[in-house]
C-alpha positions as YAML, in Angstrom:
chain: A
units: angstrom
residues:
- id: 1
  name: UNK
  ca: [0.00, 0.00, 0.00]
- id: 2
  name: UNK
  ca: [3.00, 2.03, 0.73]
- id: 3
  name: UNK
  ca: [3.95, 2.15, -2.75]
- id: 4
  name: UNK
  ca: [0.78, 2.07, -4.33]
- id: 5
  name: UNK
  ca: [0.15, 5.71, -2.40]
- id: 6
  name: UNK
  ca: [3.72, 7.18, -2.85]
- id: 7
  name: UNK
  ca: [4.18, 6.24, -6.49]
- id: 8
  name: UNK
  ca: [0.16, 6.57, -7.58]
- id: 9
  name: UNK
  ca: [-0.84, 9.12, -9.56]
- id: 10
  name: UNK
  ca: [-4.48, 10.47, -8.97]
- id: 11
  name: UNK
  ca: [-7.05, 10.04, -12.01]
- id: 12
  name: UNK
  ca: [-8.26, 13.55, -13.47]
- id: 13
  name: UNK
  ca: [-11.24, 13.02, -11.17]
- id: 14
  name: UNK
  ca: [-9.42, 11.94, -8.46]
- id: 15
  name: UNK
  ca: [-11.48, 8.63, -8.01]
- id: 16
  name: UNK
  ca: [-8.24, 6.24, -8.95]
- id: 17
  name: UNK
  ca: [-4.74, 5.85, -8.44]
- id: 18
  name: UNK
  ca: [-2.38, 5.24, -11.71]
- id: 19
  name: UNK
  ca: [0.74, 3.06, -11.54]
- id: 20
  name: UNK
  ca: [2.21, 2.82, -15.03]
- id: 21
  name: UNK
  ca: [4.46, -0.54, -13.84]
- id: 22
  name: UNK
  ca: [4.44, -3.80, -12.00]
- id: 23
  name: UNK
  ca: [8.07, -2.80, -10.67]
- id: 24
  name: UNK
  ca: [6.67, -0.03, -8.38]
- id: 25
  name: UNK
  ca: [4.49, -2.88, -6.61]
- id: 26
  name: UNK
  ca: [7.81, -5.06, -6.30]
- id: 27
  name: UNK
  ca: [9.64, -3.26, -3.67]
- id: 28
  name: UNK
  ca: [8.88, -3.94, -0.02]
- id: 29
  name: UNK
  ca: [8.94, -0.25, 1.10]
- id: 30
  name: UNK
  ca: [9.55, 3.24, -0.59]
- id: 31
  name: UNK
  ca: [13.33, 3.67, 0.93]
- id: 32
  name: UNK
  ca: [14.90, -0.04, 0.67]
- id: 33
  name: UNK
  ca: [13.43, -1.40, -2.45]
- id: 34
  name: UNK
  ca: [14.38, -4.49, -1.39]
- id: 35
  name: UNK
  ca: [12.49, -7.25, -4.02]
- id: 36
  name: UNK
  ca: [9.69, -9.28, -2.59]
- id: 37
  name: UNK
  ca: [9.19, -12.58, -4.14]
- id: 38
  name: UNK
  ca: [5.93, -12.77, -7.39]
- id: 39
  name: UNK
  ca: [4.54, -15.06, -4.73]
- id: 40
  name: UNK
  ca: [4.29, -12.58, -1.64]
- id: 41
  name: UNK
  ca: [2.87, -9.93, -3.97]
- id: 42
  name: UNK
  ca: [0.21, -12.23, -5.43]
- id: 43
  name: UNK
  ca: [-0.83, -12.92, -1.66]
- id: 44
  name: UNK
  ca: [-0.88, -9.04, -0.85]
- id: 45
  name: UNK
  ca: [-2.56, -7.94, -3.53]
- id: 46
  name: UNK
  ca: [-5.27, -10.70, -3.39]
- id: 47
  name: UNK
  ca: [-5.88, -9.70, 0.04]
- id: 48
  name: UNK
  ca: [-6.11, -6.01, -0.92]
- id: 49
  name: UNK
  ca: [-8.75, -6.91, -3.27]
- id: 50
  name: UNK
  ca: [-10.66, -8.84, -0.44]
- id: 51
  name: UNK
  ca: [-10.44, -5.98, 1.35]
- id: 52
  name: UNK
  ca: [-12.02, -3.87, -1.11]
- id: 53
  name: UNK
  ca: [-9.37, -2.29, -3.30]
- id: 54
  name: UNK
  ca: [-9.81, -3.20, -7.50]
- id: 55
  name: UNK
  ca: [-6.32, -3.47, -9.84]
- id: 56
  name: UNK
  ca: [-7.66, -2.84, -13.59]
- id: 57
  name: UNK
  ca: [-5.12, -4.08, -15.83]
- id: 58
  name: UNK
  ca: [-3.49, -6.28, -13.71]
- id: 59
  name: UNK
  ca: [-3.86, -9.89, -13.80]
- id: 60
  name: UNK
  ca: [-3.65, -11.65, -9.72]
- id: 61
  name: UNK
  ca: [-4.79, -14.94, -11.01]
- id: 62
  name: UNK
  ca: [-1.80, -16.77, -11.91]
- id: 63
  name: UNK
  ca: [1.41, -17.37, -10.14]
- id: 64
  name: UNK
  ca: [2.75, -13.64, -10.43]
- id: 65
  name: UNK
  ca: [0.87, -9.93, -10.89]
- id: 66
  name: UNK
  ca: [0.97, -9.47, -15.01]
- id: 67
  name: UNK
  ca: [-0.41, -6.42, -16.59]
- id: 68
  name: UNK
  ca: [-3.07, -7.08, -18.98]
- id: 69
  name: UNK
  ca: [-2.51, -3.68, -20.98]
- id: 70
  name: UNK
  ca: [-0.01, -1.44, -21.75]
- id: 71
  name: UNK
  ca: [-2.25, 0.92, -20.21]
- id: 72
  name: UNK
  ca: [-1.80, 2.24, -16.34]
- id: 73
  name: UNK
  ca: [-2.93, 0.02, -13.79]
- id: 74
  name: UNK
  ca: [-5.90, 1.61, -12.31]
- id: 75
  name: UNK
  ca: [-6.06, 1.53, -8.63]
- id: 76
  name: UNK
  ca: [-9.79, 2.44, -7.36]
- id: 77
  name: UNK
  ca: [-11.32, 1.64, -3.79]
- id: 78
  name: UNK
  ca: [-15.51, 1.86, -5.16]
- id: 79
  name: UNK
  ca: [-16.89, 1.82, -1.23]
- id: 80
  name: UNK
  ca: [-15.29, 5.18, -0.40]
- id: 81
  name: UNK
  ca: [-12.54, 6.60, -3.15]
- id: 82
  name: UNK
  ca: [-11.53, 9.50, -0.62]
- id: 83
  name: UNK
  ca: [-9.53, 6.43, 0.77]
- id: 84
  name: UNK
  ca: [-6.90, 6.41, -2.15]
- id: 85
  name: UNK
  ca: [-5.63, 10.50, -0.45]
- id: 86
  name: UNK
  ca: [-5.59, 9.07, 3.01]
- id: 87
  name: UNK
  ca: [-3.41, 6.19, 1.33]
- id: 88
  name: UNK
  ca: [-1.48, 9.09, -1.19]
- id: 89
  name: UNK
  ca: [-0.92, 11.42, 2.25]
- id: 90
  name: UNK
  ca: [-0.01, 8.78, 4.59]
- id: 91
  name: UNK
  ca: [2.48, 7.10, 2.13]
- id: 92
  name: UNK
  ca: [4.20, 10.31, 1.36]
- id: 93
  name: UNK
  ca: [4.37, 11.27, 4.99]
- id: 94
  name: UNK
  ca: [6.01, 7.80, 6.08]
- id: 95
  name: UNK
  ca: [8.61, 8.49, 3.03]
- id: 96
  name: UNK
  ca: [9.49, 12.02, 4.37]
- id: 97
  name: UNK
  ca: [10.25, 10.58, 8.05]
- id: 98
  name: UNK
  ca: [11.67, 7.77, 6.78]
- id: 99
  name: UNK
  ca: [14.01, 10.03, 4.67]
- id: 100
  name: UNK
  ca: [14.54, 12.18, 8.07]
- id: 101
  name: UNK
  ca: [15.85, 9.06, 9.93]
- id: 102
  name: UNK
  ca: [18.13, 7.53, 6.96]
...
């Protein structure tokens, strides 16, 4: 989610997040980008989507996330899309005071 908020970009109408890459979603935090195995990803992002959270154009039913387009992935959260700033604001403040502390 940390990534998803620091490295989305909002929709014109603000109702989605935009990730134009898979590699964004493969690093465990914003400051190490340490890898995280296809298989841990697939888990997280299943369970985001339990949760509530949808991922058009990306593909979470096979073995590792694929994008189905070229196109962005679209990040949207229907029950309540104000959710995707709380997300943006709180991933870009964890960033900043992780950046303080490095």
């Amino acid at each position: 989610m940390m990534n998803m908020g620091f490295h989305g970009k909002f929709s014109d109408d603000k109702n989605a997040l935009l990730m134009d890459s898979i590699e964004t979603l493969a690093s465990l935090n914003c400051v190490s980008y340490q890898k995280i195995p296809d298989s841990r990803k697939i888990e997280c992002l299943r369970f985001l989507t339990d949760c509530g959270l949808c991922f058009d154009g990306l593909d979470i039913n096979g073995k590792k996330p694929e994008m189905v387009t070229p196109e962005p992935i679209i990040i949207t959260y229907p029950a309540n899309p104000a959710m995707l700033a709380g997300m943006k604001v709180m991933a870009v403040a964890q960033h900043d005071v992780q950046g303080v502390l490095i």
